[in-house]
Every structure is written in structure tokens, then in C-alpha cells.
C-alpha positions, 0 to 999 in steps of 0.5 A: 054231627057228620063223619069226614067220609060222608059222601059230601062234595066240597065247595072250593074251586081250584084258585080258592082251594088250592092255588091260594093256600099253596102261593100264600105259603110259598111266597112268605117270609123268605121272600120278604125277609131273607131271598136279599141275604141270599143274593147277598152270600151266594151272588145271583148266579149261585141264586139261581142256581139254588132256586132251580133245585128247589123247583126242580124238586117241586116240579117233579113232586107236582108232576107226581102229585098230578099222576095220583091226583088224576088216578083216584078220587082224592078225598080229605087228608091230601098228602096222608090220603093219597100215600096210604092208599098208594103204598099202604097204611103203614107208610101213609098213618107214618107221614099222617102222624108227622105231617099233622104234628109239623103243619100244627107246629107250623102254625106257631111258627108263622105266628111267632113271625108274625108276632115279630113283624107287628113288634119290630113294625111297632117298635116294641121292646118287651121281650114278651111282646112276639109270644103274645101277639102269636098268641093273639093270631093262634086264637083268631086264626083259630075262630076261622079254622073254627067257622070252616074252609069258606071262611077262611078261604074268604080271609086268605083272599084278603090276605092275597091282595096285601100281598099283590099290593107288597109286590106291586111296591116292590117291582115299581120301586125296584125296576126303574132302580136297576143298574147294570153296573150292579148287576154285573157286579153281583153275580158272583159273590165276593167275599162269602161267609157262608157256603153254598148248602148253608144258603141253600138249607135257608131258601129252601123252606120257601118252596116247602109250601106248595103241597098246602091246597091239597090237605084242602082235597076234601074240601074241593069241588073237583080235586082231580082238576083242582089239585094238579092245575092249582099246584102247577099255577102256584109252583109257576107263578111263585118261581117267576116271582123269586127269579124276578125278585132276586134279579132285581135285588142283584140290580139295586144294592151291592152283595155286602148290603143284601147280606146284612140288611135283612129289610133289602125289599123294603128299601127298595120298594116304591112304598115300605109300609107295603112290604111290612103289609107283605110280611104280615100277610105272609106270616098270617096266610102262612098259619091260616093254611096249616090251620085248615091242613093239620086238622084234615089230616088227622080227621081222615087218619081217624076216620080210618081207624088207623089209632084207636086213640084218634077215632074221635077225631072222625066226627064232623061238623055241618054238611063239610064235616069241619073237623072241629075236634082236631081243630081244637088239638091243632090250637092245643099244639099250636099255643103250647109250641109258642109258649116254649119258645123254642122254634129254632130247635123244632123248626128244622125237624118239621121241615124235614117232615114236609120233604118226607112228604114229597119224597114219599109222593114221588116214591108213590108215585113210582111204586104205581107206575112200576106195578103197571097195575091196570087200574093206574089210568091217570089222566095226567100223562106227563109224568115219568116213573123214573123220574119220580123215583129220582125225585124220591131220591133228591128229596132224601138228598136235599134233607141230608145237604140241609141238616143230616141230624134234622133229616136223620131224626125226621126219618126215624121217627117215621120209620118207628111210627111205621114200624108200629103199624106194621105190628098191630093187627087191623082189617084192611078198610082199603086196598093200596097199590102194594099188591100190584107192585109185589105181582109185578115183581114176581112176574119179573122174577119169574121171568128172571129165574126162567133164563137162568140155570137150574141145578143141584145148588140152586135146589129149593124145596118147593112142597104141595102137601095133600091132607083132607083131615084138618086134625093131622093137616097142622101136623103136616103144615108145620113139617112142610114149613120146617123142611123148607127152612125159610128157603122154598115154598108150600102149598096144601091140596085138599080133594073135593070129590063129587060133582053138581052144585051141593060139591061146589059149596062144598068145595067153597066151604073146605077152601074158606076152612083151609084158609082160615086154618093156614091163618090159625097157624100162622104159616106161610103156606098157601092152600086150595080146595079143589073139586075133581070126580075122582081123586086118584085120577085128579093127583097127578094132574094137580100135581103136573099143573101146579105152579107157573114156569120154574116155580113149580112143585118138586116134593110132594108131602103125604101123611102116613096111612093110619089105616092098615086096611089092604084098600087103603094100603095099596090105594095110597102106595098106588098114589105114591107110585104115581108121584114119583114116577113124574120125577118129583121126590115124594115125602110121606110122614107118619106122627099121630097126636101122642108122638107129636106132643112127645116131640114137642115136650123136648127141649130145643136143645136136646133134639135130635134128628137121626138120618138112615143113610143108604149113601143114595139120592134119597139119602142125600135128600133127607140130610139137606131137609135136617139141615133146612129143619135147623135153620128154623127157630124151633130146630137151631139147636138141634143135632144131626146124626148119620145112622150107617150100615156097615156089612160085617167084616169091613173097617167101621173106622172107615165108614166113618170118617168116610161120612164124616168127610162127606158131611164137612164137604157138605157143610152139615154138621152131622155126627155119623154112627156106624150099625153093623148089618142091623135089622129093624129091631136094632134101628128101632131101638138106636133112634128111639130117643130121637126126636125126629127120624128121617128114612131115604127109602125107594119103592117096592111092588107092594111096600114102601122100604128103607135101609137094607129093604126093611119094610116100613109100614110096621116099622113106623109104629115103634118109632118117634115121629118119622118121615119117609123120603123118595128121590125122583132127582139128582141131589149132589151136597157137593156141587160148585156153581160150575154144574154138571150141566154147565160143564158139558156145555163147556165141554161142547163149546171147547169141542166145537171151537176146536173142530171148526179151528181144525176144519179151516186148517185142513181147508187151507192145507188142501187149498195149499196141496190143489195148488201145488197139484195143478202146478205139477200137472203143468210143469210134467207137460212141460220139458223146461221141468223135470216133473215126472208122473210120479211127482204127480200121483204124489202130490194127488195122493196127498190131497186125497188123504187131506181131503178125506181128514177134512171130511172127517173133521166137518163131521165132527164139527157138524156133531159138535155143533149138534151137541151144543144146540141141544144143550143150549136149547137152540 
């Protein structure tokens, strides 16, 4: 027995292998059957109208088809294997799942039509015959399924010849039949008593087959060759085929008798027994291409482990690896759809499957085009990603017009599918474009959030937490996730210090550990072992070079020294100091194992997070971190509660309701508690319930201290789990989307367009004065005027002082203009 991922090359070229299977299905019972009562209520224009949609939809899935088909070595499965390894497993095991329940659906379709054709041929009137003549085909179709591709390659080219021979009948017959008169007549309907949406939702189906070569990729010599050139022929072919037909339908029988005469094709052929050949070759060839599609699509579902439940349908037999197995599950489906009978109430859901299919290829597509991940080289370069992503869109639209409650089925039972798969827990077995696509995005947005405006309102926690002790790192992990509440993001540092090839495994062993532990925790952090010859001169570097354009850090997490050693103390102080001297809020905190659990042991409900207010950055800061803690499942129902100092003598009153003012502006929902000048004994003792205590705390020469300089290193210890927060920026709780940044350069484009209107005022008005001055000058020479000198140095005095106000205002403008460039970095 053989696995479908034995490296087996296929035998079947393009005609055989995908042209056939692809034109056998297009050109089935709506041509023969019902393209005559669609002239018939649409007229001929409205018809080509209906056909022109319909290709233009499979024109663009093809040229789609063709960018992956060129891209990536298409290997068995068809549609299923090239979406999952375009846009993940998800979507792909979704349409892998649907598709092989429609294509196997499929076969009792064709097979019923089958089973009538023979019947009305026959003229047999039992009720039963169609059912068990469909029967009868399943079976046979089934030993050639069975045999393998070859074999039924070889019927289906038979089958191509009844159905040249039916075209040939009809074309003898028909263009020597033409009439102009006709023609002119039909190609507007006249009386019709259906719409344009219900013709189009019956001719559609037709063109819902030329995707049937590529379930056969595995089975090709050359799928990169075959896939594109076989569908592009047979899209080709098949529309000059329905064009001609419909022209000539419109050209030999009035719209009234197409509308109601269902066998148009074969009164108008040259021999009738043809077209019943036709129809017969149709419905067979039809079932035999979904027979050889379904099972190949379930095999390489299976052979990627994507349901346990299916592996054994991996298993292959002979050197094609012919899936057997699932050839008999097809059959299973395929006789029990046609014992049920009803196919009309199906039928329209399966459609619907293979235009999710198209829709998905196309989005396919798009989504690699739109990662422009350098390894999307495909050789066929005719293709568009927008348009891609419009036939993605026309695909859902074409659903939605044919049957909304079919489409809207078709769709959830996908997305539920999908869903699934994104729940289970399995190893990659193979990589998809989706990671190109998201770096794409991300470069974008970078790019995006680099020309926009920075400040207090768009403030996002972005935290790089530095630990070497896993024991207290998970510790410090979750904290970081709580305190950028859904909204920043983390990363973890842990220094390798040392040099030379024994600290370079290191490094590589403490990286593998860090991501293994972030796995086990399953938090969104990202971690990094780095390797430096000493840490202290390593910390600031990391810290500066972290990130890329604005993503960068701005808070820097620590845990509390749990050594009190003068070393160890100053050391770390040292490596605060350091921190914050860069501009970056530093965070330090301190919960060892007993707190942490003690912390954890209280209800939800109960929690409560006590903030020492100092009315400062660091203040403010630490009131937005118990805010992000609570937008956080394990904090929600936690409350918030503003410790205030209060010099004795003054209104406690009014301290209060001064914060609590501050808070409902801020929109925290904080309680707000007023101590009067309370030393450390009294704030241990208010927040020794807490659950959590956060301190706004600034730097000293030898201490880290909080509220009225108390000192935190023996502090800590008496309380429950707590954290120290450091500003090293401006937090205002309160900013409006017009900033402080933005209102300055508001401000300096109001001063600069003032001064420049001011400037060219003055220049008019000293341009006036000259004028009148050298106007003077004339009329004082002249005794025709009673200008004296003193009528002169007036006016030579005005344009002096109008003058020295122009200079004085270009100064200003020239200041303005300064201003503005440096604001807006120009």
C-alpha cells in the first residue's frame, strides 16, 4: 500500500488530466437540457449578459488558479491543497470538508440525471426507474474510480466523442435553420415570467465545473503546466460553445417555444438521438469527474493529519497511490444521497460549496499577492491582486443573488468547520502564506503609526521585562500582561553573560527554555536570550535598541531585589537609575511565592487595588495600570482605591472630592481615602488587605522612596504583593485628541498666517506712502502746487515709522515661520 505523499509523479497530461474532466462537466445538462429556457425568459441579450457574468467569474478564478498553480508544486487534493497551503489549515480542512461532501453529493446528482435521461429515452414510467438506473451508473462509475485515473481517463474520452458528435448534430442542424427574422425577435423577451437572478441562479451551475481537472493535480505529469493551460482551454472553449448555442437557439424557435420545450436542442438538431447521446455523456462524464475529484480530496485532508478520524484515508494503492479507501466513502455518500431522493433540496447548498471554493481561491490569491512575500514568484504573471480580491467578493455576491438561505447555510457551515480547527491543538506539517500576509500588515502599520501623532491619548504600554530566574520570571510575565491590559505589548530579556562557544549554547539553551516557558504560560509575550560580556553595560543598549520605528519600549519591568546585599542593592539601583535617566518609566515589583498565592486565593470579586497617590507622573501612571489590570478577565471585578496624604490642618473633604473629581474625568472608577500625614506604619497597615498596592515613587541617591520620601526597600516586606512605578514621561488622564503638541502647532500656524497678513498690509501701506512721497518731492518744485517742505519731511516721516513696523513684523513672521518648521519637523 502507498501514501498519497509518495514522491509519485502522475501519468495524465494536460488534455486528459484536466481539459477533459473540466469541458465534460461544464458542457453538461444546462446546455443540452435547460440554455433553450434560458433564451426562452431572458431573450438573447439578457443571455449574454448572464453568460458574460458567469465567465467573467471563472475567468478570474482561473487567472487566479494559474498565480498559485505557477507559484508551488500542486500536489493531489486541487482546490483543498492549494488553499491550505495559501491561507492556512483552517480555511483549507474548512473547503477540504465541504467540497469532498458536494463533489461526492455530486455524483448521485449527475446520476440521477442520468437515470432520467435513459427513462424518458426509454419511455419508462415506473416511478422507481430513475433511482435505480442512478444506482446502476454510481456502481459502474465506481469499478472506474476503483481501477484509477488511467481508466477512467480513457472512459471520459469516449464520452468526449458522444458529446463532439451531439454538438456536431446540433450545429448541422441548426445553422442552416437560422433566421434573421427570429433572431431580431429574440433578443428581448417578451413576456417573461421569471427575473433576471432566477435565469441566472438556473445557468449558473453550468460554469461551476471548470475547477474539476485540478482535484486530478496529483495525478498530473506537470500540474504547473497542466492546471492553468487545461482550465483557461476549457473555460474557452466551453464559452464559445454557450454563446454559439444560445445564438442560434434565438435564431431557429420563437422565445415562447424555448421557454417551454426543454428538448429545444434536439428539435433543432440535424439527428435527435445525438443530443439524447449528449445528454447521457453529459450527466455520466459529469459523475465520473466528481468520483475521481472527492476521493483525492479527502486523501490529502488525511494525509495531513488535519482529523484524526480520516488518517486512514491516507493509504494508497499501486504506484498512483489510487485512494481506494475514500473511493469507497464517496460510493457510501453517493448511493445514499440517491436513495433519499431529495436532490433539489441539496442541490443548491453543494452549489454554493463550489462558489466558496472560487471565492476562496481568488482570496488566495490576493492574500499572497498582498504579503509580497518574496517567495510568490509565480510564472504566470497575468493575474491582478485586485482583481482577485473583486472576484473573491463577486463569488459571495453571485451566492447571495442565486439563493441567499443556500449561500448563508453554505457559508456557516464552513466558518463552524473553521472554527473547529482553529481549536484543536496540532503541529504545523506545513507553512502557508498567512505569515507573509500578517508581516505585511505590520510593516504597513508601522509605517502608518510612524506619520501619525504621538501623545498622552494614544499612550500604549509597551513593557520589556528583564528576569534570569524562571521561578519569579512567570511571576513577572503575568504582571506585565495584566498591566498592559489587552492594549500594549511584552517582551522578556534574559542576559547571558560570558563569551566564546560554551556561552553561545548557553545563550541557545536559555533562548529555547524562554520559549518554551512563554508557551507554558500561555501569554502574549515574546522573549529573547541575549548574549553580552557584561550585563550592566549590555542594559541600556538593549533597552534603546529595542523595537523598530515607534514600536519601541517605554516601560521597563524589574523584579524587586530579594537580596539585600549593599552589592546587589546598589547594583540594581544603579541599573534603574540608568533606565530612567533614558526617558522610560520604570516599574519594579516585588511578590515572592507566599504573596503570590495569597493574592491568588482571593476572590475576584474581593480584589482590590490600592494606589499611594502623590498627585505626579508617576501617580498618574500607576492609576492607568489599575485601570488596564481591570479590563483583564482575572481583574474586571476589582476595585480601585486612591490613598491620599493630607498635610494636618487642611479640609480632607476637599482633598477628596478634589480626586474624586480628578478620577470621573479620568473615567477610572477609583474610591478615593484621605490619611492625614501618615508615616509607614500607617500605610502598611490601611493596604494590608489589598491585594495588590501600587506606589508612584521617584529616585534618591542611595533609595528607591514613595509617598512623603518613605523609604521602600523595608516597606515592601510588610506588604501584600506591590509594585513600584517611576515616570520618565508625561501622563495626562485627561488629554483630548487636540494635545498639547497639536495645540502649539495650531498656535504657530495662527501666529504665522497672522504675521505674514500683517506683513503684506504694511508692504501695501509703505508701497501707498512712497508714492505719495515721490508725488510730494514733485509737486513742492513745482509753483502750480502749495506743497511746502514741511508737507515733505511729513510724509518722509511716515514712510519711515511704516517702514520700521514693516521690519519689525518680517521679524516676527521669519520667528513664526521658524517655530512652525520646528514643530513640524521641516
Amino acid at each position: 500500500m502507498a501514501t498519497q505523499s509518495t514522491e509519485q509523479r502522475g501519468t495524465l497530461g494536460t488534455f486528459a488530466g484536466v481539459f477533459t474532466p473540466s469541458i465534460l462537466t461544464i458542457l453538461g445538462i444546462i446546455l443540452f437540457l435547460r440554455l433553450g429556457f434560458v433564451v426562452g425568459n431572458a431573450g438573447l441579450i439578457n443571455t449574454l449578459v448572464i453568460i458574460g457574468v458567469a465567465t467573467a467569474v471563472s475567468v478570474i478564478t482561473s487567472l487566479s488558479l494559474a498565480a498559485i498553480a505557477t507559484n508551488l508544486e500542486v500536489r493531489a487534493g486541487g482546490d483543498y491543497y492549494m488553499i491550505s497551503r495559501t491561507l492556512g489549515v483552517d480555511f483549507g480542512g474548512a473547503i477540504g470538508v465541504v467540497l469532498f461532501l458536494a463533489q461526492s453529493v455530486s455524483i448521485a446528482f449527475y446520476a440521477v440525471g442520468f437515470g432520467e435521461a435513459v427513462t424518458d429515452a426509454a419511455s419508462i414510467d415506473a416511478a422507481w426507474a430513475p433511482q435505480a438506473i442512478a444506482a446502476v451508473a454510481v456502481v459502474f462509475l465506481f469499478g472506474l474510480a476503483w481501477l484509477g485515473a488511467d481508466a477512467a481517463s480513457r472512459f471520459q474520452t469516449g464520452v468526449m466523442v458522444l458529446l463532439v458528435l451531439a454538438l456536431a448534430s446540433f450545429y448541422i442542424g441548426a445553422i442552416p435553420g437560422a433566421e434573421s427574422g427570429l433572431l431580431a425577435d429574440g433578443l428581448s423577451p417578451t413576456d417573461s415570467r421569471i427575473g433576471f437572478w432566477a435565469v441566472f441562479a438556473i445557468f449558473f451551475p453550468a460554469v461551476t465545473g471548470f475547477t474539476q481537472g485540478v482535484s486530478m493535480s496529483g495525478d498530473l505529469k506537470d500540474s504547473g503546466r497542466s492546471l492553468p493551460l487545461g482550465t483557461f482551454a476549457a473555460v474557452g472553449v466551453s464559452t464559445v460553445v454557450y454563446v454559439t448555442v444560445a445564438v442560434l437557439f434565438a435564431a431557429n424557435l420563437d422565445l415562447a417555444t424555448l421557454a417551454d420545450d426543454t428538448g429545444a436542442m434536439g428539435t433543432v438538431a440535424a439527428w435527435s438521438p445525438f443530443i439524447v447521446a449528449g445528454v447521457v455523456a453529459a450527466t455520466l462524464s459529469s459523475a465520473m469527474a466528481s468520483f475521481l475529484g472527492a476521493p483525492r480530496i479527502l486523501q490529502s485532508m488525511a494525509s495531513d493529519r488535519i482529523f484524526p478520524i480520516l488518517n486512514s484515508f491516507a493509504k494508497g494503492h499501486g504506484p498512483s497511490a489510487n485512494p481506494r479507501r475514500a473511493v469507497l466513502l464517496s460510493l457510501l455518500i453517493a448511493l445514499v444521497t440517491v436513495a433519499l431522493g431529495e436532490l433539489n433540496v441539496i442541490a443548491p447548498v453543494v452549489s454554493m460549496f463550489f462558489l466558496i471554493s472560487y471565492a476562496l481561491l481568488n482570496y488566495a490569491t490576493y492574500f499572497e499577492a498582498r504579503g509580497a512575500d518574496p517567495s510568490f514568484r509565480p510564472r504566470f504573471r497575468y493575474f491582478n491582486k485586485w482583481a482577485s480580491l473583486a472576484g473573491a467578493i463577486g463569488c459571495v455576491g453571485v451566492m447571495l443573488a442565486i439563493n441567499p438561505i443556500a449561500g448563508g447555510v453554505a457559508i456557516l457551515a464552513m466558518l463552524a468547520i473553521r472554527a473547529y480547527l482553529q481549536r484543536t491543538d496540532r503541529p504545523d506539517r506545513f507553512t502557508d502564506a498567512s505569515r507573509s500576509f500578517y508581516f505585511q500588515r505590520v510593516r504597513e502599520s508601522i509605517r502608518a503609526i510612524r506619520g501619525g501623532s504621538s501623545g498622552s491619548r494614544n499612550w500604549r504600554p509597551q513593557v520589556l521585562a528583564f528576569s534570569a530566574e524562571p521561578r519569579r520570571r512567570a511571576r513577572l510575565l503575568r504582571f506585565a500582561s495584566w498591566m498592559e491590559g489587552g492594549s500594549g505589548l511584552t517582551a522578556v530579556v534574559q542576559i547571558v553573560v560570558g563569551h566564546g562557544a560554551v556561552k553561545r549554547r548557553e545563550r541557545q539553551e536559555q533562548n529555547d527554555a524562554l520559549q518554551q516557558e512563554i508557551v507554558d504560560l500561555d501569554l502574549d509575550v515574546y522573549g529573547r536570550a541575549i548574549l553580552a560580556h557584561d550585563a550592566m553595560e549590555a542594559l541600556p543598549v538593549i533597552v534603546q535598541s529595542f523595537g523598530m520605528g515607534p514600536i519601541r519600549a517605554n516601560t521597563v519591568l524589574f523584579g524587586w531585589p530579594e537580596s539585600d546585599a549593599p552589592g546587589h542593592v546598589e547594583s540594581y539601583l544603579e541599573a534603574v537609575r540608568e533606565i530612567h535617566r533614558l526617558g522610560l518609566n520604570v516599574v519594579n515589583m516585588h511578590s515572592h511565592a507566599e504573596k503570590w498565592d495569597a493574592m491568588h486565593a482571593i476572590p475576584r470579586g474581593e480584589r482590590r487595588i490600592d494606589i499611594w497617590w502623590s498627585d505626579d507622573d508617576a501617580s498618574r501612571m500607576a492609576l492607568l495600570a489599575a485601570y488596564l489590570f481591570t479590563r483583564t478577565a482575572e481583574w474586571s471585578d476589582a476595585k480601585v482605591r486612591l490613598l491620599a496624604s493630607v498635610p494636618a490642618g487642611e479640609l480632607v473633604a476637599a482633598t477628596r472630592r478634589t480626586l474624586e473629581e480628578m478620577a470621573f474625568e479620568a473615567r477610572i472608577p477609583a474610591e478615593v481615602q484621605c490619611l492625614v500625614e501618615p508615616d509607614a506604619d500607617d500605610l502598611a497597615a490601611e493596604s494590608a488587605d489589598a491585594t495588590f498596592v501600587f506606589i508612584p515613587a521617584h529616585l534618591r541617591r542611595t533609595a528607591i522612596v514613595g509617598m512623603r520620601d518613605i523609604e521602600l526597600a523595608g516597606l515592601l516586606g510588610r506588604l501584600p504583593s506591590s509594585a513600584a512605578f517611576l515616570a520618565g514621561e508625561e501622563f495626562d488622564l485627561m488629554s483630548s485628541p487636540e494635545s498639547a503638541e497639536q495645540q502649539a502647532l495650531l498656535a504657530a500656524e495662527e501666529r504665522f498666517d497672522s504675521a505674514g497678513q500683517r506683513v503684506s498690509r504694511l508692504e501695501e501701506q509703505l508701497s501707498r506712502l512712497k508714492a505719495a512721497l515721490e508725488e510730494a518731492k514733485a509737486r513742492s518744485s513745482s509753483p502750480l502746487y502749495e506743497v511746502t517742505k514741511d508737507d515733505v519731511a511729513a510724509a518722509e516721516l511716515r514712510v519711515t515709522n511704516v517702514t520700521r513696523r514693516l521690519a519689525s513684523a518680517q521679524a516676527n513672521l521669519d520667528a513664526a515661520r521658524r517655530e512652525l518648521a520646528r514643530l513640524t519637523g521641516s
